[in-house]
C-alpha positions as CSV (number, residue, x, y, z in Angstrom):
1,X,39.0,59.5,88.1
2,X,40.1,61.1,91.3
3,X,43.7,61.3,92.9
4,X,44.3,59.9,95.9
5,X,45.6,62.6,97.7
6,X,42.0,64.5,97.0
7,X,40.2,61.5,97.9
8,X,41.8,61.3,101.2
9,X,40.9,64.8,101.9
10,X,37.1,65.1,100.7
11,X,36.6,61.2,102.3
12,X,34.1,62.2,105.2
13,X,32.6,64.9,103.5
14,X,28.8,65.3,102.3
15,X,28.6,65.1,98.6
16,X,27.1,68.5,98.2
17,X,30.3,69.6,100.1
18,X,32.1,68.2,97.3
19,X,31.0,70.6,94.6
20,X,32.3,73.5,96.9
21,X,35.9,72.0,96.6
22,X,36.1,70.2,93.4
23,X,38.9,68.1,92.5
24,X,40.0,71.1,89.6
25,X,40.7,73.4,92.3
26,X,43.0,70.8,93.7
27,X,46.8,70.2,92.9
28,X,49.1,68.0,94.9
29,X,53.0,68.2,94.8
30,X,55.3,65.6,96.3
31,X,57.9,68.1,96.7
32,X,57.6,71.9,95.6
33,X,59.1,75.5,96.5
34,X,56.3,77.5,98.6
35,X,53.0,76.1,97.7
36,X,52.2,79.6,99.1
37,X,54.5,81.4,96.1
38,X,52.4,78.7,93.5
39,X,49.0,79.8,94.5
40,X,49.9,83.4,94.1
41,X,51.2,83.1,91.1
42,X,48.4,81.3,89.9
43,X,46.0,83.7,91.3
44,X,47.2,86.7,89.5
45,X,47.5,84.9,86.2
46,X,43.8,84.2,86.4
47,X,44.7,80.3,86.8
48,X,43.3,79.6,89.9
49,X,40.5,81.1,92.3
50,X,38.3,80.9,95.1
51,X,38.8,77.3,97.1
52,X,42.0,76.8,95.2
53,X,44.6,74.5,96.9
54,X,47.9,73.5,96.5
55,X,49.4,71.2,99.0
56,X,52.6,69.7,99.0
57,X,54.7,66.8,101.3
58,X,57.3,69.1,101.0
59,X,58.4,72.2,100.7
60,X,61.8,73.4,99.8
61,X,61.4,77.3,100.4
62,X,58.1,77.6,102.3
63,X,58.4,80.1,104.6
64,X,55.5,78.4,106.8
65,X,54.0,80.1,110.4
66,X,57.3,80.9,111.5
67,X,58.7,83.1,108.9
C-alpha cells in the first residue's frame, strides 16, 4: 500500500514512469530539519541513491534558495 503523499505526486504519471521513482525511494516528513541535510546523510551512508526524495511540509533549518 502506497502513502498518500507519494500517490499524490506519481497521480498523472505513466505507469512505466512509476518504476523510475518508486515509492522506496520516497520519504515524507511532516516536519523535519533540512530535508537537504537528510538526503546527504543518507547518501553517504549508502542508504539512499539515485531518484531519492525526501520532502517535507516543513522545515525547521532548511536553508532553501535563499541561503
Amino acid at each position: 500500500m502506497s502513502s498518500p503523499e507519494y500517490r499524490s505526486i506519481v497521480r498523472d504519471w505513466p505507469e512505466c514512469d512509476r518504476g523510475v521513482f518508486p515509492e522506496s525511494a520516497f520519504q515524507y516528513f511532516e516536519t523535519t530539519s533540512s530535508t537537504s541535510t537528510i538526503l546527504r546523510e543518507r547518501l553517504q551512508g549508502g542508504e539512499a541513491g539515485h531518484f531519492s526524495v525526501i520532502a517535507a511540509d516543513h522545515q525547521t533549518a532548511g536553508r532553501g534558495r535563499r541561503g
